[in-house]
LOPA-808286 format. One record per residue (C-alpha): residue number from 1; residue in one letter; chain; x, y, z. Coordinates in steps of 0.001 Angstrom, whole numbers. Each point is the difference from the previous one (the first is absolute). Layout:
N
num->NUM residu->A chaine->A x->X y->Y z->Z $
...
# end
This chain:
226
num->1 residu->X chaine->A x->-50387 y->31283 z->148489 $
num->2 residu->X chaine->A x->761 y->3879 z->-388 $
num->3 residu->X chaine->A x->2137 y->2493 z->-28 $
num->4 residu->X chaine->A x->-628 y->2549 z->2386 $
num->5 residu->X chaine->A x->-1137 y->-1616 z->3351 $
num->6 residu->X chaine->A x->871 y->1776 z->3852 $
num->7 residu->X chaine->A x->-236 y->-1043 z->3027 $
num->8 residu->X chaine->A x->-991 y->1549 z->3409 $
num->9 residu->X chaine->A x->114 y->-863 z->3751 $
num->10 residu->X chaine->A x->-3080 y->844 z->2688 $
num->11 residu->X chaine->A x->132 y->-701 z->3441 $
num->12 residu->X chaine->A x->-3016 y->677 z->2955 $
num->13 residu->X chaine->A x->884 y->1462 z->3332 $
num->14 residu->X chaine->A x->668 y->2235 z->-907 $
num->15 residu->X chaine->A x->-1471 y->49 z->-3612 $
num->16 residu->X chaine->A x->3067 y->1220 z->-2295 $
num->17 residu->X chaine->A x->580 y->-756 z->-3680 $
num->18 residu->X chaine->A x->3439 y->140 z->-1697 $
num->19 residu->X chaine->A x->1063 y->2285 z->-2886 $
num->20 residu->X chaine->A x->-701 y->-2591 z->-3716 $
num->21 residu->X chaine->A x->2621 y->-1943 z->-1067 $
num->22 residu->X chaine->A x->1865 y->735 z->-3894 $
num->23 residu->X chaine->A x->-1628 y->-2024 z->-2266 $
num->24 residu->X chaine->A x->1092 y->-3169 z->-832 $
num->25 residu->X chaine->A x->-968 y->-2690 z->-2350 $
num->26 residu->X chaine->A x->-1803 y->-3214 z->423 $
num->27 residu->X chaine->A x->1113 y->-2923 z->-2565 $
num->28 residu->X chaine->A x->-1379 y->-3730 z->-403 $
num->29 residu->X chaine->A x->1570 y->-3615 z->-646 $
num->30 residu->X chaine->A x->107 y->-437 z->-3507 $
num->31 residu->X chaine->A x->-1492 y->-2772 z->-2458 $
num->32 residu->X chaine->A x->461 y->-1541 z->-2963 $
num->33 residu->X chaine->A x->-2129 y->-1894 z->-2706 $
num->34 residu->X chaine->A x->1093 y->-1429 z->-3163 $
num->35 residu->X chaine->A x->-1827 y->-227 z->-3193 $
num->36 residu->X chaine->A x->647 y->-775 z->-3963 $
num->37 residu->X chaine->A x->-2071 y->1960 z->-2771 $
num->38 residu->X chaine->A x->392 y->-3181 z->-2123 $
num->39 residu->X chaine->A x->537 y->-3407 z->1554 $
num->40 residu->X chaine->A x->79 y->-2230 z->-3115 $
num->41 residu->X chaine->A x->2730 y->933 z->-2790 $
num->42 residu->X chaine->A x->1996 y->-1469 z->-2673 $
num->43 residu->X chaine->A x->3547 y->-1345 z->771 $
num->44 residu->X chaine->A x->2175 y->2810 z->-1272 $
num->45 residu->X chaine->A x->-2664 y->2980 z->961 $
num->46 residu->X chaine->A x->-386 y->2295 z->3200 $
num->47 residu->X chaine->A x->-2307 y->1011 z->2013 $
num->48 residu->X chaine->A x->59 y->2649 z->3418 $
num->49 residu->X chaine->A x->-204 y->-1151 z->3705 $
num->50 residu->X chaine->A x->-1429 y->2801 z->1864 $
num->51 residu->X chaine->A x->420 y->781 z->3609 $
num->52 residu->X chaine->A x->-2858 y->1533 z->1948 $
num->53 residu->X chaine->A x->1393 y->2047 z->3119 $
num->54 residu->X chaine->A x->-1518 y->875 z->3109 $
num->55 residu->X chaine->A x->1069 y->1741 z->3094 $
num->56 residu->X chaine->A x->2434 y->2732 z->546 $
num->57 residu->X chaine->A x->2545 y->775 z->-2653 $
num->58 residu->X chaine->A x->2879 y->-792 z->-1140 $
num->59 residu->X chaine->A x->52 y->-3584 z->-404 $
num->60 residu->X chaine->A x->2688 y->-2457 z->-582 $
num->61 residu->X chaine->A x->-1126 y->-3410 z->-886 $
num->62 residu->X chaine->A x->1019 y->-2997 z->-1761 $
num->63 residu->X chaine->A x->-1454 y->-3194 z->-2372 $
num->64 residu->X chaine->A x->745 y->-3606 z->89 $
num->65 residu->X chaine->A x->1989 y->420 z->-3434 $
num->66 residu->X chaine->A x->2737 y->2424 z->2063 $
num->67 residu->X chaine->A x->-1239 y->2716 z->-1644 $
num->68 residu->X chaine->A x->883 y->3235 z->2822 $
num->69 residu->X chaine->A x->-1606 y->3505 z->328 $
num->70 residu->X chaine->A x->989 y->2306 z->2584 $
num->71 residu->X chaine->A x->-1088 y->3321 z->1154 $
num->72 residu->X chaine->A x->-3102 y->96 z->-2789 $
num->73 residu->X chaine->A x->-1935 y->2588 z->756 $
num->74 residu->X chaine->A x->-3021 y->-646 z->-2024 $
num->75 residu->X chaine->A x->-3112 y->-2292 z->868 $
num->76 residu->X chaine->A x->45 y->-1896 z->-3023 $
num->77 residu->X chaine->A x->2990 y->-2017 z->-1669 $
num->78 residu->X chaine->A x->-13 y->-1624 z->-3523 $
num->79 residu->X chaine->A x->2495 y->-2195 z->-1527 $
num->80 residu->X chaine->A x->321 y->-1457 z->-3195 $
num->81 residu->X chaine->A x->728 y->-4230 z->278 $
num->82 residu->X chaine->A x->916 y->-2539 z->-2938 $
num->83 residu->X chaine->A x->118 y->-3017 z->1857 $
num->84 residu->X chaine->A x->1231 y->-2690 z->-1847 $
num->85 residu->X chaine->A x->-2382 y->-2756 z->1278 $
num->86 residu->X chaine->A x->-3333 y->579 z->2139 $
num->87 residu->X chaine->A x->1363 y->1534 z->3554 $
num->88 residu->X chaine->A x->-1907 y->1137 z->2887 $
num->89 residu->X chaine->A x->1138 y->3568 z->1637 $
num->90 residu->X chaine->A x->-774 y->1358 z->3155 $
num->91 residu->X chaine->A x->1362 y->2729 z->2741 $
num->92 residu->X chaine->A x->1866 y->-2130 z->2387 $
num->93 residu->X chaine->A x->286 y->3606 z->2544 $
num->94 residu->X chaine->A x->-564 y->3807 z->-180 $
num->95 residu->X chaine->A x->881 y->2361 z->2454 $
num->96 residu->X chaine->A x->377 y->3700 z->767 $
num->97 residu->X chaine->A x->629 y->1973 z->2856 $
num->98 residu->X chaine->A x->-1913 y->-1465 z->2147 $
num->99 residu->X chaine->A x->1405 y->-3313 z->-456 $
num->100 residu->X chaine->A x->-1051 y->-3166 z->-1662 $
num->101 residu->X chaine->A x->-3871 y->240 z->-1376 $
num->102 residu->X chaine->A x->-2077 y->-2851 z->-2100 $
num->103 residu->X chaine->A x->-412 y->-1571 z->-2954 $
num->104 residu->X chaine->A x->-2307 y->-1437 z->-1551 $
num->105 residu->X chaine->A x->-1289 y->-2041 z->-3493 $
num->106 residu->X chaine->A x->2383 y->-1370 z->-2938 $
num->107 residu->X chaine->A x->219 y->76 z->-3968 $
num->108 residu->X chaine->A x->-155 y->-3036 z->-1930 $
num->109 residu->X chaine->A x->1620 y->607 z->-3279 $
num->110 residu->X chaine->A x->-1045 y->-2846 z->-2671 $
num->111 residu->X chaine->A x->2386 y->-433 z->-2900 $
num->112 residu->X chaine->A x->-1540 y->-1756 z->-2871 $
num->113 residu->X chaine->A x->3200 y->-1738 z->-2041 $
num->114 residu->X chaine->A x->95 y->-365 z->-3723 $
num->115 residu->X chaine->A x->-1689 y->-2563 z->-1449 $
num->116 residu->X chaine->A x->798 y->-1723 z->-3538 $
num->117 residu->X chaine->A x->-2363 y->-2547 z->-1252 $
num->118 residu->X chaine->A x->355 y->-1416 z->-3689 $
num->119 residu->X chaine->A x->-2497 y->-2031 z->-1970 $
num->120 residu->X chaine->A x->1537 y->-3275 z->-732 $
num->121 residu->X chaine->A x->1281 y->-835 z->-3630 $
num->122 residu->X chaine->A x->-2377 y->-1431 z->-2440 $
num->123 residu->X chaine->A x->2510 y->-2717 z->-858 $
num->124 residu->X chaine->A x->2272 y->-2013 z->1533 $
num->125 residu->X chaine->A x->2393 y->404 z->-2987 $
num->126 residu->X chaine->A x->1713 y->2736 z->-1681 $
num->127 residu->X chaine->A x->2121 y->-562 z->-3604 $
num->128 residu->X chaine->A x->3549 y->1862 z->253 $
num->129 residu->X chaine->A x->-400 y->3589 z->-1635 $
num->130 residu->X chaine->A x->-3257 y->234 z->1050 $
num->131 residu->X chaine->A x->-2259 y->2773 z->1849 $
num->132 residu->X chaine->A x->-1987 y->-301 z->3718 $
num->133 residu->X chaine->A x->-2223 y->2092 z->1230 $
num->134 residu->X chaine->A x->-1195 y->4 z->3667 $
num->135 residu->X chaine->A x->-3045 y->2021 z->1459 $
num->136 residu->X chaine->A x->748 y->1509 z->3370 $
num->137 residu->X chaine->A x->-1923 y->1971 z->2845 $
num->138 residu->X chaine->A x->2004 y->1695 z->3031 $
num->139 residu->X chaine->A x->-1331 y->499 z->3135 $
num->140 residu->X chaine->A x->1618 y->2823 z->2034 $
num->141 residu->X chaine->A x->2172 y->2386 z->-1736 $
num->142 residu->X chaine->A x->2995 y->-381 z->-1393 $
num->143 residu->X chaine->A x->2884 y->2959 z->295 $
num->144 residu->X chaine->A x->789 y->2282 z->-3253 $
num->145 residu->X chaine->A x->3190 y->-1762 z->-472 $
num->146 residu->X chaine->A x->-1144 y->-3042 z->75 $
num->147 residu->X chaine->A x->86 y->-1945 z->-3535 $
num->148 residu->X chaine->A x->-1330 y->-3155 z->-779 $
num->149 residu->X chaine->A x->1292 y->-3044 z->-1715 $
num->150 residu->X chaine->A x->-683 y->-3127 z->-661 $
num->151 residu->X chaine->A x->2967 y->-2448 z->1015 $
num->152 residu->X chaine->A x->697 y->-4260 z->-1057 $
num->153 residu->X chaine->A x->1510 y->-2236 z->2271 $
num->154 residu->X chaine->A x->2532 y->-2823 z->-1583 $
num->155 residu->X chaine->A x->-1553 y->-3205 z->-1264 $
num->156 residu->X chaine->A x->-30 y->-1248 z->4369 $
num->157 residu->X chaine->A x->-1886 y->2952 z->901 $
num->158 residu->X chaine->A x->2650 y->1973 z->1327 $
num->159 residu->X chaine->A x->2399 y->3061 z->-379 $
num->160 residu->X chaine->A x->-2392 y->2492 z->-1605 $
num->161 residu->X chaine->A x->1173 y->2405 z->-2443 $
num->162 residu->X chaine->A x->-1975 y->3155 z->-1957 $
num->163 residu->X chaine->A x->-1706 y->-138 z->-3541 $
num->164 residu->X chaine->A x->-320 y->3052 z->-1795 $
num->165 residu->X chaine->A x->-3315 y->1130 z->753 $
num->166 residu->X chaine->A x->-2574 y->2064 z->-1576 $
num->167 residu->X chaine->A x->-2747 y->1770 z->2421 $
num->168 residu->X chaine->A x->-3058 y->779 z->-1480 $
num->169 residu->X chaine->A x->-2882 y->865 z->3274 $
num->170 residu->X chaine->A x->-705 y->-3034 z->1242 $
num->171 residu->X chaine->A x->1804 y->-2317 z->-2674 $
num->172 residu->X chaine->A x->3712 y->-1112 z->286 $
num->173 residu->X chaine->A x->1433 y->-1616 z->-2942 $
num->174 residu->X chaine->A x->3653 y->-1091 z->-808 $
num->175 residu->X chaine->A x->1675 y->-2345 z->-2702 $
num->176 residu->X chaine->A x->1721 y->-3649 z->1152 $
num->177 residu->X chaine->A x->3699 y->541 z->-2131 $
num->178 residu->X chaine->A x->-203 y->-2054 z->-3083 $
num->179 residu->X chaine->A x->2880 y->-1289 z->1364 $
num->180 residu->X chaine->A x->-1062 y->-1118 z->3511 $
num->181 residu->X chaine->A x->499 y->-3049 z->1006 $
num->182 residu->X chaine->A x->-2445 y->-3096 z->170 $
num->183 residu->X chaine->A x->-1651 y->-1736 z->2691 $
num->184 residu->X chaine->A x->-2391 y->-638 z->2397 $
num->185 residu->X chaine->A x->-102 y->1429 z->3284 $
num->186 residu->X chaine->A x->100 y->3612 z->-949 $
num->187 residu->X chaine->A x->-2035 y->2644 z->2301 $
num->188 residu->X chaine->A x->-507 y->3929 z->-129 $
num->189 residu->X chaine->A x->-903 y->2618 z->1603 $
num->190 residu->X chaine->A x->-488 y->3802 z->528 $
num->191 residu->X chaine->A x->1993 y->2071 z->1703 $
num->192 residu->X chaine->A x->176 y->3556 z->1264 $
num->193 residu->X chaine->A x->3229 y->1021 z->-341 $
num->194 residu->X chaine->A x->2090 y->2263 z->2425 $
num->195 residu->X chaine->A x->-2461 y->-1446 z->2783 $
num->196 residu->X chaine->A x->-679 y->-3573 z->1583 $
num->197 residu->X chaine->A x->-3037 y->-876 z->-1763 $
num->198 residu->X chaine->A x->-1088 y->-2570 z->-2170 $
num->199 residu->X chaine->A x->-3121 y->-2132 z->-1272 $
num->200 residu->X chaine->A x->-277 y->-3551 z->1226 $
num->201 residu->X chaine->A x->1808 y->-2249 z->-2510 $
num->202 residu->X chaine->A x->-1682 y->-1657 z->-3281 $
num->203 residu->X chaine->A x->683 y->-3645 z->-1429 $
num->204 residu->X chaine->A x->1547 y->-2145 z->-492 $
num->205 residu->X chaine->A x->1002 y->1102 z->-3817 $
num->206 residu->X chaine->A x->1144 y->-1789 z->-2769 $
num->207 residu->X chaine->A x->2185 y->1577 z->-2902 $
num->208 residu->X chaine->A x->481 y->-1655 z->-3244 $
num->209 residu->X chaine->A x->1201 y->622 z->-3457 $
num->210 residu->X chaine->A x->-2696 y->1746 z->-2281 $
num->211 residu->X chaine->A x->-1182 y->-2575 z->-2699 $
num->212 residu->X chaine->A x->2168 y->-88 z->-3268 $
num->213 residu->X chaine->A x->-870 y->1359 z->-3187 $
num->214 residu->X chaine->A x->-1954 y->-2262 z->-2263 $
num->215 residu->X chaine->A x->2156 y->-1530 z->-2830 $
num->216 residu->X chaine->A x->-1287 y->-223 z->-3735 $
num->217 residu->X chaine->A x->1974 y->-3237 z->-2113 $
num->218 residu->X chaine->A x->577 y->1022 z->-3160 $
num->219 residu->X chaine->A x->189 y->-2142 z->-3278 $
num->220 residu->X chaine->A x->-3176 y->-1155 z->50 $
num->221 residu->X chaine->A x->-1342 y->-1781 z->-2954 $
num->222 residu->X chaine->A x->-3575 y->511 z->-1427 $
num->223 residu->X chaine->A x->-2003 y->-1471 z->-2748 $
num->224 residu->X chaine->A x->-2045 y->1559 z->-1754 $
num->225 residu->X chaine->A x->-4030 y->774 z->1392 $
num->226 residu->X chaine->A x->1294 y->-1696 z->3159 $
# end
């Protein structure tokens, strides 16, 4: 490959040589190999697929995701992914003005999803009114906007709705209304809100009515040194 190549003709018999040629250029078939600077991530993070060129310039290639370049005229492209789940990219062709060149290797993209994991309650039953507290660990990351709660199903384990929560680190705690409803069969919980995860589910739950107030009977009648 170069810029400034000639060209001359000889012939014997007699021996003659022709004036050089201008100068012309020679170019090669191109290539392309694909590459990721980080191939493990967390779901909602990014991280750049870069595109090693070869061969004669400009290239126009494109990757299995659809993603198009045309006429690029350097010999290394970068762009910035967020896939969703793990994905695989590659150059599926390149060429330049010599036509249709190589490709070669691929970029596996990992996407670690958020995990929630809660310790499981301490009791199996909670008194109207009263506080729980779950430990949690998350595994991944979650986004900024992502808020955590901890929800209660009705007494058959279904239709979950939010408590108010409290966040404190690792610690989650939220009152059961003094006015909730008794049963068996109650489950919770937690949630990241504005996003589709959630811990696997704890209980089965009973709620009851705290205990009453002791009484004192009056009118008691004492003799004396009893």
């Amino acid at each position: 490959e170069g810029d400034n190549y000639h060209i001359r003709l000889t012939a014997t018999r007699p021996e003659t040589i022709s004036p050089i040629s201008e100068h012309f250029a020679v170019r090669t078939y191109p290539s392309a190999n694909i590459s990721s600077t980080n191939s493990t991530i967390n779901a909602s993070e990014s991280t750049n697929i870069v595109v090693s060129l070869g061969g004669s310039g400009a290239w126009s290639f494109q990757l299995s995701d659809g993603t198009l370049v045309e006429n690029f005229r350097q010999n290394s492209y970068t762009i910035s992914k967020s896939p969703a789940e793990s994905t695989s990219y590659s150059v599926i062709s390149v060429k330049n003005m010599c036509g249709i060149g190589s490709t070669g290797g691929s970029a596996t993209v990992n996407v670690i999803q958020p995990q929630i994991q809660a310790e499981a309650l301490s009791t199996s039953t909670i008194c109207q009114g009263q506080n729980i507290r779950l430990s949690i660990s998350i595994i991944g990351k979650l986004s900024s906007n992502s808020q955590l709660v901890i929800q209660i199903s009705d007494p058959t384990g279904n239709n979950f709705t939010d408590l108010p929560t409290q966040v404190s680190l690792f610690t989650l705690s939220a009152q059961i209304p003094s006015n909730f409803q008794t049963g068996t069969g109650y489950r919770i919980k937690v949630a990241a809100k504005n996003t589709t995860y959630f811990s696997s589910v704890l209980g089965p739950l009973s709620i009851i009515s705290p205990p009453q107030p002791p009484t004192v009977i009056e009118n008691y009648t004492f003799c004396q040194n009893s």
